[in-house]
Structures are given as structure tokens and as C-alpha cells.
C-alpha positions as a LaTeX table, in Angstrom:
\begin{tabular}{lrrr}
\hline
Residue & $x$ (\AA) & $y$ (\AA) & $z$ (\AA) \\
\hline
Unk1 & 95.90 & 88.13 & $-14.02$ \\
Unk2 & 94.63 & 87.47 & $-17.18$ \\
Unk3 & 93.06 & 89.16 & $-19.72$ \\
Unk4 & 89.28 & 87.93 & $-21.12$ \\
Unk5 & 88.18 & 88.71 & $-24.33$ \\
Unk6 & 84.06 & 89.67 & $-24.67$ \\
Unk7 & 81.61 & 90.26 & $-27.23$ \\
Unk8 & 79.15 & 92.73 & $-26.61$ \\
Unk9 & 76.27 & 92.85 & $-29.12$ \\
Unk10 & 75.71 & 96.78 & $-28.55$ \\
Unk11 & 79.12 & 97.37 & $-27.82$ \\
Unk12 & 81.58 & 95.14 & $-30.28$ \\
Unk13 & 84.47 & 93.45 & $-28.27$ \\
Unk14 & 86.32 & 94.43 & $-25.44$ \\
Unk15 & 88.66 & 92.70 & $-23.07$ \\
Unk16 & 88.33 & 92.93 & $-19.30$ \\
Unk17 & 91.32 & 91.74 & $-16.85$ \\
Unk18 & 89.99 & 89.38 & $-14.20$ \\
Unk19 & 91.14 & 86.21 & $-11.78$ \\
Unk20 & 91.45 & 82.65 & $-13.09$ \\
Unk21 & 88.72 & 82.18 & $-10.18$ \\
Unk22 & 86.18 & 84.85 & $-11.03$ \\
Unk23 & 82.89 & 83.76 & $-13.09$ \\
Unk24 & 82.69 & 84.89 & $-16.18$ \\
Unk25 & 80.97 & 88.40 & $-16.95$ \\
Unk26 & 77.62 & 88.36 & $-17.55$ \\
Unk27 & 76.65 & 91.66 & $-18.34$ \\
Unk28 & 78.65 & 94.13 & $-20.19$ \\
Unk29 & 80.20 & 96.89 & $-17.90$ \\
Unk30 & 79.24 & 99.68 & $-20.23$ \\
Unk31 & 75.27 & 99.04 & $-21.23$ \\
Unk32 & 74.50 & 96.07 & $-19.34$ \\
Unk33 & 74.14 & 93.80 & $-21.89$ \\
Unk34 & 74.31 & 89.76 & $-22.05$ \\
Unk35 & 78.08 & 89.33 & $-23.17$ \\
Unk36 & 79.84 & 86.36 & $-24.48$ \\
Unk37 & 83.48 & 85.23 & $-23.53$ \\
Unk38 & 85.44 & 84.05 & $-26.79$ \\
Unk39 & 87.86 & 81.76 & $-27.19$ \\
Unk40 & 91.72 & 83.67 & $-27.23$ \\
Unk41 & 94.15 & 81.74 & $-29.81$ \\
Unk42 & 96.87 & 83.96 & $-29.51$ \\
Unk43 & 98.40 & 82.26 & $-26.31$ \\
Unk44 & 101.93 & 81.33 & $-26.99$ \\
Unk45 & 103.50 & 78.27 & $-24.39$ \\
Unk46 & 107.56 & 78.54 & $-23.25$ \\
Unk47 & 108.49 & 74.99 & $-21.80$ \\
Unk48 & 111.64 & 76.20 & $-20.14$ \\
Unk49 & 113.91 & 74.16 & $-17.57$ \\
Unk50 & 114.86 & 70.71 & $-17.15$ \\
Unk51 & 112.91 & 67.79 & $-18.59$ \\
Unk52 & 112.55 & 69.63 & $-21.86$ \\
Unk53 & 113.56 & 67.94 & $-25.33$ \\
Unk54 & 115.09 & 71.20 & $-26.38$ \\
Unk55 & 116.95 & 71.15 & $-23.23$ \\
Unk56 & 118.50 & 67.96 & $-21.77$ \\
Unk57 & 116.94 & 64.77 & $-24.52$ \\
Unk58 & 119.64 & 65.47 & $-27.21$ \\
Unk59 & 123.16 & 64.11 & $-26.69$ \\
Unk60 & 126.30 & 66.12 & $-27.95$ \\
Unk61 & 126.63 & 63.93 & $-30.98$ \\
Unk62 & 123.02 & 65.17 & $-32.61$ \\
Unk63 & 123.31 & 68.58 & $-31.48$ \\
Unk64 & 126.77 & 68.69 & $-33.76$ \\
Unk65 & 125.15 & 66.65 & $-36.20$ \\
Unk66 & 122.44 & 69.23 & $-36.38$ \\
Unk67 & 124.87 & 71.95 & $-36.75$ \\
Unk68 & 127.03 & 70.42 & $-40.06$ \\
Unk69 & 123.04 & 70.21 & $-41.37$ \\
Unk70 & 122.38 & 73.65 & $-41.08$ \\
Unk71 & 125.96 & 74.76 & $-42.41$ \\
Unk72 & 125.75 & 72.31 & $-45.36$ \\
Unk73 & 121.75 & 73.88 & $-46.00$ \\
Unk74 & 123.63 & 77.88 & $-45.65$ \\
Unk75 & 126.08 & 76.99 & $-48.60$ \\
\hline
\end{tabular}
């Protein structure tokens, strides 16, 4: 599940665990006040399996090619 972040204004911030599903909070579960859900930017996204440019959209040739780069930028 994940993980909310809220603003309280009596309170500060705090972050409550809940269901995609679930409504927001509306009152804070300490002193019942309004609360405001912010905006999390510290999400980070893993595109793993097939489909993937990292994975299967290179041929052999540029992956090499790539590699004599990267050796040629080390010396």
C-alpha cells in the first residue's frame, strides 16, 4: 500500500499508509483538523522486462560501440 504524505496546520506533516482506493483524509488523526494531501516527488520508476530500450532496442554492434566510448572517455 502506499504511503500519503499530509499537512496538518496544528500538527506539521505526517504520512499515513492507505489503499490506492481509499478517499483521501480529511481530518487529521491526531487533532481533527482539515489536512491537505501533497504532492510526493520522490517516486523513482524501474521499466524492467522486455519491450524496454535498455533491454532488447540496441543491437550488438551499438552496445560494443558504446563500450570502446566509455574505454576511450576512462583513458
Amino acid at each position: 500500500m502506499p504511503t500519503y504524505d499530509y499537512r496538518c496546520p496544528s500538527c506539521g506533516t505526517f504520512e499515513f499508509t492507505q489503499s490506492i482506493k481509499d478517499e483521501p483524509l480529511e481530518h487529521c488523526p491526531t487533532c481533527q483538523s482539515g489536512v491537505e494531501r501533497l504532492i510526493s516527488s520522490g517516486v523513482g520508476i524501474i521499466f524492467k522486462g522486455s519491450g524496454f530500450y535498455t533491454n532488447d532496442s540496441r543491437s550488438g554492434s551499438a552496445a560494443s560501440k558504446d563500450d570502446s566510448t566509455s574505454s576511450d572517455k576512462a583513458s
